[in-house]
VOGU-3710 file (C-alpha; in Angstrom, 3 decimals, decimal comma):
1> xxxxxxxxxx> 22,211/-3,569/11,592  20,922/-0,704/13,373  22,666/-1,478/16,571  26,057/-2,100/14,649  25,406/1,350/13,146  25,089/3,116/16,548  27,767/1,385/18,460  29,963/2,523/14,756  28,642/6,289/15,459  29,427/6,158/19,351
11> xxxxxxxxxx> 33,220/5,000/18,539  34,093/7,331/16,071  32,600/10,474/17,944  34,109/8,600/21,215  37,841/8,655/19,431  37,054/12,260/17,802  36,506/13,559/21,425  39,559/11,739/22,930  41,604/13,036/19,933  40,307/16,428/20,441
21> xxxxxxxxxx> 41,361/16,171/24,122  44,621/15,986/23,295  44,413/19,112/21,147  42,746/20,900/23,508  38,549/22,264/24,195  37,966/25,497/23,758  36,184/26,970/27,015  32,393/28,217/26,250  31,902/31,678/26,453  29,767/32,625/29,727
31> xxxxxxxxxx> 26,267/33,593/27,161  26,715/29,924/25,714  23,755/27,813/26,020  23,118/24,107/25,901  19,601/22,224/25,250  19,537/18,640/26,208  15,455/18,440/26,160  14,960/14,760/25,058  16,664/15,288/21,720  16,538/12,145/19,805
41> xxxxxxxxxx> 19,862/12,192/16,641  19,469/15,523/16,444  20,513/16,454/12,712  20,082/19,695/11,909  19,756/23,371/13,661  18,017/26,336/11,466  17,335/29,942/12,697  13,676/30,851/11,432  13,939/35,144/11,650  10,172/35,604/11,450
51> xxxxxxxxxx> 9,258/33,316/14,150  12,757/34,403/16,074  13,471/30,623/17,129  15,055/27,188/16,471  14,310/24,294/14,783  15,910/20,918/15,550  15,621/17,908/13,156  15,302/14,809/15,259  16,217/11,664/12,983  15,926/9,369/15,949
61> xxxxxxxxxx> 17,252/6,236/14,742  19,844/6,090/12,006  20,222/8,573/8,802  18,906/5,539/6,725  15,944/4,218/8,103  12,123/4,813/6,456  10,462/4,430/9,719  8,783/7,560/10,198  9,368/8,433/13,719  11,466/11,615/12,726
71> xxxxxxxxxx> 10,489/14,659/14,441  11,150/18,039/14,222  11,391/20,591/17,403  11,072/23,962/18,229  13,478/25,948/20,989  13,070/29,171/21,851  16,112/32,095/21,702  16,433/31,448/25,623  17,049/27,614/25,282  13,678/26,454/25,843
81> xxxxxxxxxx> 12,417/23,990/24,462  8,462/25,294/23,179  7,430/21,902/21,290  9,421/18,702/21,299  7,394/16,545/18,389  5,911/20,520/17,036  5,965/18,072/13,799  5,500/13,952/14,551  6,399/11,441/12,049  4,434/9,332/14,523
91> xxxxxxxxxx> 1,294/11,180/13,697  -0,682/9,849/10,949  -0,844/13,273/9,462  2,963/13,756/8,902  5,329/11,572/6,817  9,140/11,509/7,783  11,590/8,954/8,466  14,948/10,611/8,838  14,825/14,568/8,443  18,069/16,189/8,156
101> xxxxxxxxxx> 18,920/19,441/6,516  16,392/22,215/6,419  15,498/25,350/4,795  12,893/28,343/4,452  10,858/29,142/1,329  8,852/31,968/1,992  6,024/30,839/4,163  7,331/26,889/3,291  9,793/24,944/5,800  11,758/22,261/3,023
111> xxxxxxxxxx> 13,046/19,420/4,504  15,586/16,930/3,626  14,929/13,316/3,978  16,514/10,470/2,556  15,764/10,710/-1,062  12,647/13,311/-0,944  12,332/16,461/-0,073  9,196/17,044/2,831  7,135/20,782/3,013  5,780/22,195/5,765
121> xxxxxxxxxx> 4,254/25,095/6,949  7,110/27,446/8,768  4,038/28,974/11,287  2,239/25,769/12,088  4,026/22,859/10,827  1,091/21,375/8,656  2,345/19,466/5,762  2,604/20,970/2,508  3,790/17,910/0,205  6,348/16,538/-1,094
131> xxxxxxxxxx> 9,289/16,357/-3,593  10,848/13,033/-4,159  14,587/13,233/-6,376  14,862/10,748/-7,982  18,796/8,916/-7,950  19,108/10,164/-4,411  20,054/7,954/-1,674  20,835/10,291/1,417  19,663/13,785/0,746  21,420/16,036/3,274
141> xxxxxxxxxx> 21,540/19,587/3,469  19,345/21,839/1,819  19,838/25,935/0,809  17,551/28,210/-1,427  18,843/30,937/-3,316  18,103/34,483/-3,620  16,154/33,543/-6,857  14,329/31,327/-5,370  16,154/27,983/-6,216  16,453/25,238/-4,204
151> xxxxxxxxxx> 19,290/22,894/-4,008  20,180/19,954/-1,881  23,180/17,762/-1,078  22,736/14,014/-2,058  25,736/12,601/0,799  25,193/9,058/-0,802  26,861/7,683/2,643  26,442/3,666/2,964  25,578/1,907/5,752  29,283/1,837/6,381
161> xxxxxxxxxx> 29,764/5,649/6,232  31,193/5,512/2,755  30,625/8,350/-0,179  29,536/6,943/-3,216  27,917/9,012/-6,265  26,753/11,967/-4,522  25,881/15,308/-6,212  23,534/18,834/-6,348  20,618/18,641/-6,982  18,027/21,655/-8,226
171> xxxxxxxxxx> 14,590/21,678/-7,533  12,162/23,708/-9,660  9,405/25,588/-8,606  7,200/22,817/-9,602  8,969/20,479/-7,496  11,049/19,045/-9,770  14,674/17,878/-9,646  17,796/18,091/-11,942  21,716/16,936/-10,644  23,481/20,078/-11,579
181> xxxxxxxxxx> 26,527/18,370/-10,072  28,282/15,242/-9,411  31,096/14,004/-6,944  32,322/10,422/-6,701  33,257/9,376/-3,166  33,718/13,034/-2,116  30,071/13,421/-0,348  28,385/16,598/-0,813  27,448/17,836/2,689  26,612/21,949/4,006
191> xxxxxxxxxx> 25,394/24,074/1,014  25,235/27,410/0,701  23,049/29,595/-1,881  24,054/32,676/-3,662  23,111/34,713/-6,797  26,439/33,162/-8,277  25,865/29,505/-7,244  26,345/27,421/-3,849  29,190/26,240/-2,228  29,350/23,126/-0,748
201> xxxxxxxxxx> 31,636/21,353/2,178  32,130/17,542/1,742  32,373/14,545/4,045  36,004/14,000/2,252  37,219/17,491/3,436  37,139/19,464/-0,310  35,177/22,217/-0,574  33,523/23,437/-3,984  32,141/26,254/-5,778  29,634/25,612/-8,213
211> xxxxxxxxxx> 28,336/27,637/-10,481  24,609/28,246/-11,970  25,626/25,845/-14,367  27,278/22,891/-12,207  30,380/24,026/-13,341  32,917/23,186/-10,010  36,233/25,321/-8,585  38,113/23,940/-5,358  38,226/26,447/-2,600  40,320/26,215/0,563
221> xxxxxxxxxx> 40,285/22,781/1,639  40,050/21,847/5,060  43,157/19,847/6,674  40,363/17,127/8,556  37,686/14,915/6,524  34,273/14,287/7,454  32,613/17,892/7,074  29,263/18,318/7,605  27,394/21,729/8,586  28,274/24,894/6,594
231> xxxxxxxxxx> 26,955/28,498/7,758  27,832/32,301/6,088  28,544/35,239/8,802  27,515/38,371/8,569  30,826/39,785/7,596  31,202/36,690/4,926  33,518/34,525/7,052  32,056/30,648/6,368  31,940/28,402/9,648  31,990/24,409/9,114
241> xxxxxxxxxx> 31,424/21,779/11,154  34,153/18,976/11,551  33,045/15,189/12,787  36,986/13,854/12,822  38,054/16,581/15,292  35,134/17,817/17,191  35,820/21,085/15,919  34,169/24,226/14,038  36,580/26,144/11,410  36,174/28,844/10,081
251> xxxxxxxxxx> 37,304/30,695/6,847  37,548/34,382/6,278  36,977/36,175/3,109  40,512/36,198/1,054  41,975/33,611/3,426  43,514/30,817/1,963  43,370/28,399/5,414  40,762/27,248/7,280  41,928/27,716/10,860  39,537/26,163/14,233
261> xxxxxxxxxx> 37,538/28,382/16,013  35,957/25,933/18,591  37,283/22,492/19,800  35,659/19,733/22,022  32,321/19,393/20,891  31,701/15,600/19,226  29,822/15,040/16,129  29,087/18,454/15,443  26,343/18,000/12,552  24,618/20,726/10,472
271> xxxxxxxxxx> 25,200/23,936/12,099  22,710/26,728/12,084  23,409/30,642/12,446  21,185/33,142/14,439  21,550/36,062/12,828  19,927/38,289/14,824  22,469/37,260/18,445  25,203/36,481/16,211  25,091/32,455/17,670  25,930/29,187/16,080
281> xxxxxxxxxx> 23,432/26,735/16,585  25,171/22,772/16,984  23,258/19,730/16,700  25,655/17,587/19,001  24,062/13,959/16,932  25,290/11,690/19,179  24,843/13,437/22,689  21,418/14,336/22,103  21,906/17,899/22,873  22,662/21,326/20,788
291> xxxxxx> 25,271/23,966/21,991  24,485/27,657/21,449  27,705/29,404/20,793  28,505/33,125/19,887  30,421/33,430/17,366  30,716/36,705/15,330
//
């Protein structure tokens, strides 16, 4: 089964890239920078400000398996890689099978992965605990508000790639979780945290607003399926990342239309943002590598 998946995964970024040929690839700009430093699935790409670096979620395997062999990395501003395995689900210290989507807490690195939610220290990786939510089947992305809140996407993606009953989720202070909202076959991907609620991209193509009480409004909806990574500007313009065309789009504040910012890269997963360079940070999950593109 784990073979079938991969091969499934190689095809469809395979006829994403050859589709996206045909559109077009947009030329990196000369300051872009690619990593390709033994990345194994690479999920998920988050800018830590304190430490001023990058932290790659390795699944290595497929999303579903509870092997714990994860592993998360850490790459420096310039493209070096500091510490491949900084944290090892192969040590005997560290549980975690499939990490995806990540977030900062204060002084607390959260973790999506599978259906709990893993902590770690944001300085030296030590584990913290963990939150399991219960109902979840393929926890995704993670965001925190400026309350303090913390919400994650349950995908609820099959074997097959199929959305079933995914939703938002809210985790308390105390670790514990509440669905604040639910979406049948849409699959709740990127989140996004605000003082008014999150907004969320999905692996259908909708995009929702929730509010601080689940309550949902459709926004813009993108004109390709299969959205995964979701990332704010500066200036309030929301990138996302799109696995059917190999693309990035973007949305500006008042727009109505998503339009495509950068083409050519395949199975773009969750995107990060550097806020500091003004960089998008793309986990490239089936190439093994993440692209480093400016993007202001």
């Amino acid at each position: 089964m784990k073979k079938l998946l991969l091969i499934a995964l190689l095809l469809a970024a395979c006829k994403a890239r050859d589709e996206q040929a045909d559109a077009g690839t947009t030329p990196p700009p000369s300051d872009s920078l690619t990593v390709t430093d033994s990345f194994r699935t690479p999920e998920s790409v988050l800018y830590d400000p304190t430490m001023d670096t990058y932290i790659v979620s390795n699944i290595n395997g497929t999303p579903f398996d509870r092997d714990d062999n994860g592993f998360l990395s850490r790459v420096g501003t310039d493209g070096r890689v500091v510490d491949l395995k900084w944290v090892d689900g192969a040590s005997d210290s560290v549980r975690l099978n499939a990490p995806k989507g990540m977030a900062l807490k204060g002084d607390t690195l959260l973790v999506a992965d599978i259906d709990t939610i893993r902590l770690f220290d944001r300085t030296t990786g030590s584990p913290l605990g963990a939150w399991g939510v219960a109902g979840a089947t393929f926890l995704n992305d993670i965001a925190v508000g400026p309350d303090g809140s913390v919400y994650v996407t349950d995908t609820a993606l099959d074997q097959q790639f199929n959305a079933g009953i995914g939703g938002v989720y809210r985790i308390d202070s105390g670790g514990r979780s509440t669905r604040v909202a639910q979406a049948r076959g849409a699959g709740p991907n990127g989140i996004l945290a605000d003082s008014g609620g999150v907004t969320v991209v999905m692996w259908s193509g909708d995009v929702m607003r929730y509010d601080s009480h689940g309550r949902g409004t459709a926004m813009a909806k993108s004109a390709h399926p299969q959205l995964d990574g979701l990332v704010r500007l500066a200036n309030g313009a929301l990138i996302a990342s799109v696995w059917h065309d190999s693309s990035l789009i973007r949305l500006n504040p008042g727009d109505s239309a998503w339009t495509t910012v950068v083409r050519g890269i395949p199975s773009p997963a969750d995107i990060g943002y550097d806020t500091r360079r003004g960089r998008v940070l793309i986990p490239v999950f089936t190439e093994n590598r993440v692209e480093i593109r400016p993007l202001r």
